[in-house]
N, C-alpha and C positions, 0 to 999 in steps of 0.2 A: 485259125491255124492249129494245125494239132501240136500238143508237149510230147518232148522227145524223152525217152523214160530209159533209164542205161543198167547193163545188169552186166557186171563188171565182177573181177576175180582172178585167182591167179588157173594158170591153164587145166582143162579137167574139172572142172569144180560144178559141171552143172549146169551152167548155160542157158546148151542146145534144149535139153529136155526141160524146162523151165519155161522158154520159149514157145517148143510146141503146147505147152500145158496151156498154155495163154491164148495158143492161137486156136486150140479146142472149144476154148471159150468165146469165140470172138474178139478176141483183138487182134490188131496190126501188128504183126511180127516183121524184123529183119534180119536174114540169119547173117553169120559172121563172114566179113568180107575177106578177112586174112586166111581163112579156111579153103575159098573159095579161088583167090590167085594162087596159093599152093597147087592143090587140086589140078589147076588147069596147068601149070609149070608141070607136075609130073606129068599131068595126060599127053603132055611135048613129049616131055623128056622124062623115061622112068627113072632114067639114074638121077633125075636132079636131088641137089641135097641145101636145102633150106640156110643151113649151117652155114656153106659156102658161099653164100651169095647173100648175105644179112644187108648190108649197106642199100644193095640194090630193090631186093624184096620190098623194104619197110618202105621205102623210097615209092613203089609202086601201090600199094597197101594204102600207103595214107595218102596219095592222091587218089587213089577210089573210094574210100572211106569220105573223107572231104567230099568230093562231087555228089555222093548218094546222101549226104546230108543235107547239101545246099539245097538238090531238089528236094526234099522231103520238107525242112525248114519254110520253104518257098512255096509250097502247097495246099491246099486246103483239102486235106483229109478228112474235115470234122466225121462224115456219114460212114465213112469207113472204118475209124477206128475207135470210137467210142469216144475220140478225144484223142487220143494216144497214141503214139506208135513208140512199141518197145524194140532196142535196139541190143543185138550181140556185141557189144565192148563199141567204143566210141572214140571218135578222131582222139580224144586225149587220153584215153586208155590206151591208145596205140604208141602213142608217145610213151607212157608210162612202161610197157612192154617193151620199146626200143630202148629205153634207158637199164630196163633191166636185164635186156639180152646183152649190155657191155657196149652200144654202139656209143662212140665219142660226141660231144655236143656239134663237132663241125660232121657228121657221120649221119646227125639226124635231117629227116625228109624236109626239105626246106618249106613245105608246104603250113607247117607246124608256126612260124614264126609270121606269119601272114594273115593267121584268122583269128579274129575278137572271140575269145570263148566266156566271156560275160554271159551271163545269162543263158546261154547255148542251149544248156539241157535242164528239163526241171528236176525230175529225181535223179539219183545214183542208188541202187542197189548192189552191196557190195556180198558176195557170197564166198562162206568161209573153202577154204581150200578143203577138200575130199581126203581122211585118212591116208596113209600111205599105200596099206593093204588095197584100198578101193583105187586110188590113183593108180596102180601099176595092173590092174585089169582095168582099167579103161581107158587107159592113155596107149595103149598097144592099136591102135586103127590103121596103120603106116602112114600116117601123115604127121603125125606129134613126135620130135624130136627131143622134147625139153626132158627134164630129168625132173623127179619129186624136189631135191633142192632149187630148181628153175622158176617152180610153179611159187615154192613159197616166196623167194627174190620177189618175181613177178606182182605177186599179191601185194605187198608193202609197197613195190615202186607205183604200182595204180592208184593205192589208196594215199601216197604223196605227192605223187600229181596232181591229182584233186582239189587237197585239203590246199596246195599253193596257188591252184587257181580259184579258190574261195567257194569249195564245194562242200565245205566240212561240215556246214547247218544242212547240206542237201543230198549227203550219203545215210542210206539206214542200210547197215548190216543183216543181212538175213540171217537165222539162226541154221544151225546145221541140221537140228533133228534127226542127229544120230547119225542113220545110213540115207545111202543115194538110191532109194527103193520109190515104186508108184507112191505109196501114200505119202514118203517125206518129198516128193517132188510136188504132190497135189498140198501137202499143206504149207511149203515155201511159196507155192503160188498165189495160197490163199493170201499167205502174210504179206506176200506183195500188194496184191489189188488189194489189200485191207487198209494200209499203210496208206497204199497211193490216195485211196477214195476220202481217206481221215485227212491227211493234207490238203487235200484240194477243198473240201466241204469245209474245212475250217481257216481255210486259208492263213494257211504257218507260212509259205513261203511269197 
């Protein structure tokens, strides 16, 4: 079975291009599911507005999130992914994101209060939030709503979600490296699979 490797953050910070860095190099990428029912809500409806519909959204969000974990968890990928499949934010980063968009404890996707996240994922990589300057040219896509104060909420509520479901020995911070340029994407990438490869080969976890 392959480990589920999570690359977590608050919104803008880097992600997607991280991702495909990863997936240049052969590994298992999955891109970000919340991105993706957006996306298809506006392709409905152009006026939809994310804002509006929070309760519902997360609701739908984390039961696809959920399902594409279960298969993936349940699979045997070994040959395809090196091992690995790295994932764009994860069922409990989605939580952490709902908690910090303001949604009330009875408001959250009930799907959340149903699955054992024991063990669930082996790493968390946690990637520092993007200067302001760079956040507000690249969060302009028309799909990103949140504001520069959003994303820093965001960030803190991810990284205590985690740490209360006993993820604290299993997050490593990636360094920022300055700007959100090719080479600081190619060397966050490196510092991930260098990280991942040192944990696994010496088995810390």
């Amino acid at each position: 079975m392959a480990e589920l490797i999570v690359l977590e953050g608050g919104v803008c910070c880097g992600k997607t291009k991280i991702l495909r860095e990863l997936s240049n190099r052969g590994y298992h990428v999955i891109d970000e599911v919340p991105r993706k029912v957006i996306e298809e809500k506006i392709k409905l409806n152009p006026d939809y507005n994310p804002n509006k519909d929070r309760v519902n959204l997360q609701e739908e969000i984390a039961n696809k999130q959920h399902d594409l974990e279960e298969i993936l968890l349940n699979k045997n990928l070994q040959k395809y992914s090196k091992g690995f499949i790295f994932l764009d934010r994860s069922l409990l980063g989605i939580l952490g994101f709902s908690k910090s968009s303001g949604l009330k404890n009875s408001e959250l996707p009930k799907i959340f209060s149903k699955v054992d996240f024991n063990n669930r994922y082996y790493l968390i990589f946690l990637l520092q939030n993007l200067p302001k300057k760079l956040f507000d040219k690249f969060s302009k896509d028309g799909l990103r709503v949140e504001s520069y104060d959003d994303t820093i909420k965001c960030y803190y509520s991810v990284k205590k979600i985690y740490e209360e479901y006993g993820y604290k020995d299993r997050m490593i911070k990636v360094p920022s490296f300055d700007i959100d340029s090719v080479p600081a994407i190619k060397s966050k990438t490196d510092y991930i699979i260098n990280s991942l490869l040192f944990y696994k080969e010496n088995e810390i976890i």
